[in-house]
C-alpha positions in Angstrom: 84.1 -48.8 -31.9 84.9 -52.3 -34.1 81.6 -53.5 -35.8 81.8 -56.8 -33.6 80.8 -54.7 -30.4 78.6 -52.4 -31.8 77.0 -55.4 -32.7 77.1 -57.3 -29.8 76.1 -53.8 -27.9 72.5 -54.0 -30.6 72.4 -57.4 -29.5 72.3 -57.0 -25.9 69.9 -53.5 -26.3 67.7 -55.9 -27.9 67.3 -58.5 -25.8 66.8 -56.3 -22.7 64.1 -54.3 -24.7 62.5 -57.9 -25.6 62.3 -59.4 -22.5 59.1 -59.1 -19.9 61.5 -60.3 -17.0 64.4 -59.4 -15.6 67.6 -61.5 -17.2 70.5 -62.6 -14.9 73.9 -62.4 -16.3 74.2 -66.0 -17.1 71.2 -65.7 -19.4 72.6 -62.9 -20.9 75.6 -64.7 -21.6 73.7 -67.3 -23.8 71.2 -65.6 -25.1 73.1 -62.6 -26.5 75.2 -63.5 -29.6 79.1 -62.2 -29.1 79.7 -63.6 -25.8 81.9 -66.4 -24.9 79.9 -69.3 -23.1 83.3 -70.9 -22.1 85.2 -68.0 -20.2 83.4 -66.6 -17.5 86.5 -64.5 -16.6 86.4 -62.7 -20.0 82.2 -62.8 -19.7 82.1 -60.8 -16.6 85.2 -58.0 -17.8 83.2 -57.9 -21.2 79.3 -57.3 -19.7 80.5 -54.9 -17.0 82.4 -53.1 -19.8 79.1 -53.5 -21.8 76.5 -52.0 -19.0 78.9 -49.0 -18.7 79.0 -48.2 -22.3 75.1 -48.5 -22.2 74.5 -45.8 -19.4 77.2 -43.7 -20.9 75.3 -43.1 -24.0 71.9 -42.6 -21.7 70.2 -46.2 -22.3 68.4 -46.7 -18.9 69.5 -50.0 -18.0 67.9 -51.1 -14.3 69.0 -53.5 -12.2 66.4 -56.2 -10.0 67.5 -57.7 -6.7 65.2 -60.9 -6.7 65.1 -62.1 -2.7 65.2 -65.4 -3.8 67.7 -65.5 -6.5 71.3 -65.5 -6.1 72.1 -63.2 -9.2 70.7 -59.6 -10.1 69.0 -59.4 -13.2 68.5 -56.7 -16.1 66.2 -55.2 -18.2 65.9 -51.8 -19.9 62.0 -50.2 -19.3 60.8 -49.6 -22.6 58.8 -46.9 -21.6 62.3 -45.6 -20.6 64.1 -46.2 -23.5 61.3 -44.6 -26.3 61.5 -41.7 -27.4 58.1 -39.6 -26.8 56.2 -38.7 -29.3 57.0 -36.3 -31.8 54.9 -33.2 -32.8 55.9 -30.7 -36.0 54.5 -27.7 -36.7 53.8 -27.3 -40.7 56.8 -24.8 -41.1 58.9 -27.8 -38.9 57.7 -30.4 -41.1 58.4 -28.6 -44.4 61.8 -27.9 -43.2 62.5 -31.5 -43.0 61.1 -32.2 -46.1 63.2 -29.3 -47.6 66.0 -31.2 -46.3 65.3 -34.8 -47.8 65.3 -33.3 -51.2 68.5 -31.4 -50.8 70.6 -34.4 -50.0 68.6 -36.8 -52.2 72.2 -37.4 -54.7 74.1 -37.4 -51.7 75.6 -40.2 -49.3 72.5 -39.3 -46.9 69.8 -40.4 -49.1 68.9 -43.2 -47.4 69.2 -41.8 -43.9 66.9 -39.0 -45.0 64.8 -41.2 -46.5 64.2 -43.5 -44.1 63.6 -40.6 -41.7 60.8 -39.4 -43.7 59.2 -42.7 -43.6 59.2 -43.2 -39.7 57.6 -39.6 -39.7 54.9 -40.5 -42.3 54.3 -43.8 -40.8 53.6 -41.6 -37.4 50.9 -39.3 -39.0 53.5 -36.4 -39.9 52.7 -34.7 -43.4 56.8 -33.8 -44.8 56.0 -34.3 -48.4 56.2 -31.4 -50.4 54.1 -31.6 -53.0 52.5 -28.3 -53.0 55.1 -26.5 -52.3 56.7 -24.7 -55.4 60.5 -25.3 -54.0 63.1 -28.0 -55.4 66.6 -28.1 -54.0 69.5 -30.2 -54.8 73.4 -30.2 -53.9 75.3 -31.9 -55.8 78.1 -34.5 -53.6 79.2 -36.2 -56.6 82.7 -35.7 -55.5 84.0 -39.1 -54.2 86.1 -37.7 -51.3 82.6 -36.5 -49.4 81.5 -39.5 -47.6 84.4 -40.0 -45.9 85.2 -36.1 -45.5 81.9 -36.4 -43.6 82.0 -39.2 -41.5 85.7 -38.2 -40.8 84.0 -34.3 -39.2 81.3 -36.6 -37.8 84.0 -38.4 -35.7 86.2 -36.1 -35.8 89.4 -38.3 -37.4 92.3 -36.9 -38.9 92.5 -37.5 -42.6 95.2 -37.7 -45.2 94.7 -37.4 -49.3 97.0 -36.5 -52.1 95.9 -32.8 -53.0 96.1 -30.8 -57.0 96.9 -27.0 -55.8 95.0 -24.2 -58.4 97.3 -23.5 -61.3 99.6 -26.1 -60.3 100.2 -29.6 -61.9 102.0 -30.8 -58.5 100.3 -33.4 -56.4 100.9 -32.8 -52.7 100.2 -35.6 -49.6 98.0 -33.5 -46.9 97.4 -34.6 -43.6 94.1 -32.4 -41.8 92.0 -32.3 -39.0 88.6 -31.4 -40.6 86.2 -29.0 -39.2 83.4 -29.2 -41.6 82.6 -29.9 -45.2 81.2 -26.3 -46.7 79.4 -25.6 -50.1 79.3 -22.3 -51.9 78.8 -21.8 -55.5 77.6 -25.3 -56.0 81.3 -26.3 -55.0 82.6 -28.1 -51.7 85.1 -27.6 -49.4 86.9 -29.4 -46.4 87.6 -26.9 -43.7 90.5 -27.5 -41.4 94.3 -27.5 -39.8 97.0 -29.0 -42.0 99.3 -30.8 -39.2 102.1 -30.3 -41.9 102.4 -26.6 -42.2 100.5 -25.8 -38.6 97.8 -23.8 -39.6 94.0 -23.7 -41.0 93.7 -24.6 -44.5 90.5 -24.7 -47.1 91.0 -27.6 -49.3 88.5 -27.9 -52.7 87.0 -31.8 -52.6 87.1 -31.5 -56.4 91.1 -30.9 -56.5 91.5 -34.0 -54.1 93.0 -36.8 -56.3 92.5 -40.3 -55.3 91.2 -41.6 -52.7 90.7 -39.9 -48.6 91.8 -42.6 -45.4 91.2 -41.6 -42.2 94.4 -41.9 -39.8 94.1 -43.1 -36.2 90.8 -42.9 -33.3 87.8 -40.9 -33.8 87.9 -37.9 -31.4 91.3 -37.1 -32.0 90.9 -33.3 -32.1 88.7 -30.2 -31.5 86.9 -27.8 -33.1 88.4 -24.7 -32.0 85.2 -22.5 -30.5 83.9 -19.6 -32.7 85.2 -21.0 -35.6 83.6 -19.3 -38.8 83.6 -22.1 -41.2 81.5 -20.2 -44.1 84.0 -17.2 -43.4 87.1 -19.3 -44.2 85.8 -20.7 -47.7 84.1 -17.0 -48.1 88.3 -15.6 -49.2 87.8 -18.3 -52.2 86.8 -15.9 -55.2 84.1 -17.2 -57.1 84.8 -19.3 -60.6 84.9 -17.3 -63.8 83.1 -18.7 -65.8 84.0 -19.7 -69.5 82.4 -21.2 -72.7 83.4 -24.2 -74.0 82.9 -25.7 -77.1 81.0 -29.4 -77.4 80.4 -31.9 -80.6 76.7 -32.7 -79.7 75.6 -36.0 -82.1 72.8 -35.0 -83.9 68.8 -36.2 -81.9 71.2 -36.6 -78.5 71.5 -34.4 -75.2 68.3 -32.7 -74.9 69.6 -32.0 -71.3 73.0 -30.1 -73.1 71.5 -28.5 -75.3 68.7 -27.4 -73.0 71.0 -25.8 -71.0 73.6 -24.7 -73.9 74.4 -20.9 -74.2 73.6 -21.4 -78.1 73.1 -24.8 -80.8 74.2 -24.6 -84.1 73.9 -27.2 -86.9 77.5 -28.9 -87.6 78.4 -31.4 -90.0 79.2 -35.1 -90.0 76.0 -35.9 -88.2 77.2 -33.3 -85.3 75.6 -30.2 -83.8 78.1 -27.2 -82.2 76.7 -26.4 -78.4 78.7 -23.3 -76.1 78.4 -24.5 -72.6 79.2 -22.4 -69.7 81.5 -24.1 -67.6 84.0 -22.6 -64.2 85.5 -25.8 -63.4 87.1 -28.3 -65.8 86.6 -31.0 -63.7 82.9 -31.0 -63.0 82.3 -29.9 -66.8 84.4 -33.3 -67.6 82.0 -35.7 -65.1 79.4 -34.5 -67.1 80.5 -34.9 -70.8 82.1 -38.1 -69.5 78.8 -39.4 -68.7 77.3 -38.5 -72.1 79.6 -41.3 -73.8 79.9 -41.3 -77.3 77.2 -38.4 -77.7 79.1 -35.5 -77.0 82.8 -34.6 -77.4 84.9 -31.1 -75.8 86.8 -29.5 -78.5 87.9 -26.2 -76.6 88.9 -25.2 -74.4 92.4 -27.3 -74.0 92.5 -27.6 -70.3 88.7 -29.0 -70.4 89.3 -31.5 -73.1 91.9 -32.5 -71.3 90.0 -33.3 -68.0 87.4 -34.9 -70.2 90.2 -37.2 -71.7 91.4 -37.9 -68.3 88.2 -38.6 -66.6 87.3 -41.0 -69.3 91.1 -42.8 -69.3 90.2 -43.6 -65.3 87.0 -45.0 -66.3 89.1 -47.3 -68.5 91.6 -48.2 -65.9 88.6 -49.0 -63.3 87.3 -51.4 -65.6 90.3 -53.1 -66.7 90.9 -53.3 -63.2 87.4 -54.9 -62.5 87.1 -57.5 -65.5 91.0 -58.8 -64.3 89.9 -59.1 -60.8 86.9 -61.2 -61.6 88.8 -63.1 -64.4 90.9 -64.1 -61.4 87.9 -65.3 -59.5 86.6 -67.3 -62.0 89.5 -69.3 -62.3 89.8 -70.0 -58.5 
């Protein structure tokens, strides 16, 4: 659906919620932004399409026959339209708030938060505060938000893909049946149209960017699929140490979480950090800047160097685009 009807769809919801009498169509027409006051052939093919759309989706959209008015008019029953009120149990309530905390660094922050809100605003306790439990998944990885919205509307999706132990970057085209996490890493479950079959893809091996290819709803989920199964084949990470230049009276997080610390020279300290997967170990030394430097092992340097190289192109990129603007 194109953002001008959805908004013209809000539009028209709005003012039939608003109104305390019926509205014929011609009111409609000029009160509701997105219809053209000129064409009433276009008008009428456009609001019938409109009222249909509404009752598909279960908006309860009545019809009044006036006696002495030429023209039906509409309204939608508020009382109709609300949702009834809504009762949690503790355990329920917990469970939500449980599930605001886990997604807090993802794409769905705001969603979840904003849920939260309405419930609080309604009387309904979700905070967590004496409860002893923190969770967090980590959706750093940029491909996620569209991975998500793309098994949300079920779209077909393309990205250029890094195979394990191979430097060769492949062009994948997938129907995606869920996004999975285990072992703090995520997966995009689904059929690769290219080589006709089901295919587990990691979201951290995805380089560049995902686009989704033609209309939502443009395949199914086959029934019974096991999602967790198909990621379960993946054999977990080994992990490995590698070896970081920590600047001295920097990192307290590193070094907090550092196998061991030892005093190095140069105004640098020696930290062994656990790592499984280059890639994620680079975002976070990365984001240390100058602070803290991989010295081994090769393939992690190597993403570190990478990772901050990208950086450099993005903002290159971003200081010519708006050296361009200012000269416009």
């Amino acid at each position: 659906m194109s953002r001008r009807k959805t908004e013209r769809l809000l539009n028209l919801v709005i003012c039939l919620l608003a109104t305390h009498r019926p509205l014929s169509a011609e009111q409609i027409r000029h009160a509701v932004p997105g219809y053209d006051p000129d064409n009433d052939e276009a008008f009428q093919r456009m609001f019938e399409r409109d009222k249909n759309e509404l009752r598909e989706i279960g908006i309860p959209l009545e019809v009044h026959k006036d006696p002495w008015e030429d023209d039906p008019g509409y309204r939608i029953p508020r009382e109709a339209y609300e949702l009834p009120e809504i009762t949690l149990e503790p355990d329920e309530a917990a469970v939500l708030g449980l599930a605001a905390q886990v997604w807090q660094r993802a794409s769905l922050a705001d969603a979840a938060g904003g849920a939260l809100l309405k419930l609080r605003a309604g009387g309904v306790r979700t905070d967590l505060a004496e409860t002893p439990l923190e969770l967090r998944l980590h959706t750093r990885d940029p491909a996620f938000p569209t991975l998500w919205e793309a098994v949300r509307d079920r779209r077909v999706v393309t990205f250029d893909y890094r195979s394990a132990g191979s430097e060769a970057v492949l062009t994948r085209v997938v129907e995606p049946w869920g996004v999975v996490s285990r072992y703090g890493r995520w997966y995009v479950v689904g059929h690769d149209r290219d080589r006709d079959a089901s295919r587990v893809f990691r979201l951290s091996r995805i380089a560049g960017r995902v686009a989704t290819v033609g209309r939502p709803g443009a395949f199914t989920v086959p029934e019974g699929v096991d999602l967790r199964a198909m990621v379960g084949y993946q054999e977990r990470p080994v992990e490995r140490v590698a070896l970081v230049l920590v600047r001295q009276g920097t990192c307290l997080g590193l070094r907090h979480l550092a196998r061991a610390v030892r005093t190095g020279s140069d105004g640098w300290d020696e930290a062994e950090v656990m790592f499984a997967e280059p890639e994620r170990l680079a975002g976070w030394i990365a984001s240390l800047g100058p602070h803290a430097k991989v010295v081994d092992p090769p393939d992690a340097r190597e993403a570190v160097i990478r990772r901050l190289k990208g950086t450099q192109s993005k903002g290159a990129q971003v200081k010519e685009a708006q050296g361009k603007e200012s000269l416009r």
